[in-house]
N, C-alpha and C positions, 0 to 999 in steps of 0.2 A: 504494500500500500504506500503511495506517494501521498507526504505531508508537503505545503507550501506555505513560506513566510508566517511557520510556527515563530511562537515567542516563548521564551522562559526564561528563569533569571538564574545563574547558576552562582554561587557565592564560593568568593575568593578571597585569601585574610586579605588582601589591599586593594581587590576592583572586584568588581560587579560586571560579570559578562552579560550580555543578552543573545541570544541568541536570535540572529535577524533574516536569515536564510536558510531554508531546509531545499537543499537538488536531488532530485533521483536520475542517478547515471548507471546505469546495468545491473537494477536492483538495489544499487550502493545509496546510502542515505551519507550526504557531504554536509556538516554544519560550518557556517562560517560566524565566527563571535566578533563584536566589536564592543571593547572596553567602554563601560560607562565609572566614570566619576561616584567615586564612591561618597562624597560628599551630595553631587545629584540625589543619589537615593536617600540617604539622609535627611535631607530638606525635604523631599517628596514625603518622607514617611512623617514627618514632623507636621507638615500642611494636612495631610491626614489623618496625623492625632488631634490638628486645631480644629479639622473640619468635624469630627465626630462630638469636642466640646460646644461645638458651636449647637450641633443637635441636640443633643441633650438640655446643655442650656434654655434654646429656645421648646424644647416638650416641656420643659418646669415652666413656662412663661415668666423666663427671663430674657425679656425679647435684645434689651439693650447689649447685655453680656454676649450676647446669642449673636450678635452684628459686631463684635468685637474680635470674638472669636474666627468668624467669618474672615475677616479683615487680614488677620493673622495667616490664617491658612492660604489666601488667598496671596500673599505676601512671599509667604514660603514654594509655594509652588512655583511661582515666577523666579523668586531663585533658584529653584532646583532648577528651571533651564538651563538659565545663566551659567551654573556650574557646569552641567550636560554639554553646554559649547564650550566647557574649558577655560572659563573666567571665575576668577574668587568672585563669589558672591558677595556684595557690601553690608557692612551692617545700616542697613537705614532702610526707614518705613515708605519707600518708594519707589523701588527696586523695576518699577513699569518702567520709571525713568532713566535707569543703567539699562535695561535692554532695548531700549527707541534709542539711544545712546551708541551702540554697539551695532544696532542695525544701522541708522543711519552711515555708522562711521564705517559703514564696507567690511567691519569684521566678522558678520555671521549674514550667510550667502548660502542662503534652501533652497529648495524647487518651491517655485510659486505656489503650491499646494499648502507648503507645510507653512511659510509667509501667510500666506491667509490665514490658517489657524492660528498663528501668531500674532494676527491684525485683532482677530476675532478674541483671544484670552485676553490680549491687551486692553480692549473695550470692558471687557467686564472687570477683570481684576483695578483697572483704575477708577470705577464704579465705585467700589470696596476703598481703596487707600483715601479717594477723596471723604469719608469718612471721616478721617485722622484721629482727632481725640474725642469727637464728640459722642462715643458709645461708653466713654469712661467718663467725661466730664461734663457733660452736658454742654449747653449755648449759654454765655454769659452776659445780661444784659446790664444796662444802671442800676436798676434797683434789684433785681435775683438773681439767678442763676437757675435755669429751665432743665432739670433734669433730666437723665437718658430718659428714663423710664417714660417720661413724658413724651419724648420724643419717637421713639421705635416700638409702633404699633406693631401688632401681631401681621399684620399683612406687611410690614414694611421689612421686617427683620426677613419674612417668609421669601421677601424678593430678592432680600441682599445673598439669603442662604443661598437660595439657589445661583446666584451667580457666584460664589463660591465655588460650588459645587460642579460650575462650570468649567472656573480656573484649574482645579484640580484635575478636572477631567482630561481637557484641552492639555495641561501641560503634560500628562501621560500619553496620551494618542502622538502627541510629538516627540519626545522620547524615545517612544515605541516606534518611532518610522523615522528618524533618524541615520540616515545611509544607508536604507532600502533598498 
C-alpha cells in the first residue's frame, strides 16, 4: 500500500523531525525528514497550553481572562513560525510585527499558497495583540477605570477565541507544508 505526504513527528534529544514525504519506488517506502526547530514546537505547544486556558476560562465565564488567554496563545503560535523559518523568536507582545518585518524584508520566501495562509493568520492573530492590556486592565477613563469584565461579553470573548483558535490552527497547516 502506497502512503502520500504522511506526516508524523519523530523526536530527537535536539530536533524534531517531521516527516514530509512518503514515495513508493518498487514496493520501497522512501521517507525524506526535514528538521524542525525545536524551539518551533515548543512555542507551538505553549500556544496550545494558552489556547486550552483560554477554554476553560471562558466555560467558567471568565470571559475577560478567556480573551487574554486567547491573546497569548495567539502570540505564541506566531512565534513558533518565526522560529520554524529559523529566526529567535523576540520577546514582545507583537510578534505579527517581527514576521511582516521578515517578510517584507525578503527573508522568508513561500509559495504563494503558504503566503496567503500567512496573510490570513496575520489578520487574525493581530485581531488578538490589538487587545494589548485591556483583558487584564480594563479602559481607563477621568473619573474610573471600566473593567475587563465589563468589557468582554460572552459573544465577544466567543469571537476573539475562535480567532485564536485560528492562529493556532493556521500556524500548524504551515509548518506542516513547509518544503513540501
Amino acid at each position: 500500500m502506497c502512503l502520500h505526504n504522511a506526516k508524523a513527528l519523530i523526536n530527537n534529544e535536539s530536533l524534531i523531525y517531521e516527516v514530509i514525504k512518503i514515495k513508493c519506488s518498487h514496493n520501497k517506502i522512501i521517507l525524506r525528514a526535514m528538521p524542525k526547530s525545536r524551539k518551533a514546537s515548543d512555542w507551538l505547544s505553549m500556544a496550545l497550553e494558552d489556547l486550552d486556558d483560554a477554554h476553560e476560562d471562558y466555560n467558567s465565564g471568565r470571559y475577560a481572562s478567556s480573551v487574554f488567554h486567547a491573546e497569548l496563545s495567539a502570540q505564541k503560535a506566531v512565534k513558533a513560525l518565526i522560529a520554524a523559518f529559523g529566526f529567535e523568536a523576540p520577546k514582545t507582545h507583537r510578534p505579527t510585527q517581527v514576521l511582516k518585518s521578515l517578510i517584507s524584508g525578503g527573508l522568508i520566501d513561500l509559495p504563494s499558497q503558504l503566503m496567503e495562509k500567512i496573510g490570513i493568520l496575520l489578520s487574525y492573530a493581530t485581531t488578538l495583540e490589538d487587545q494589548g492590556t485591556t483583558p487584564r486592565y480594563g479602559w481607563e477613563t477621568v473619573d474610573r477605570i471600566i473593567k475587563p469584565s465589563e468589557i468582554y461579553s460572552k459573544d465577544i470573548a466567543s469571537s476573539l477565541l475562535k480567532n485564536a483558535e485560528k492562529v493556532c490552527e493556521i500556524a500548524r497547516e504551515i509548518i506542516g507544508e513547509m518544503d513540501c
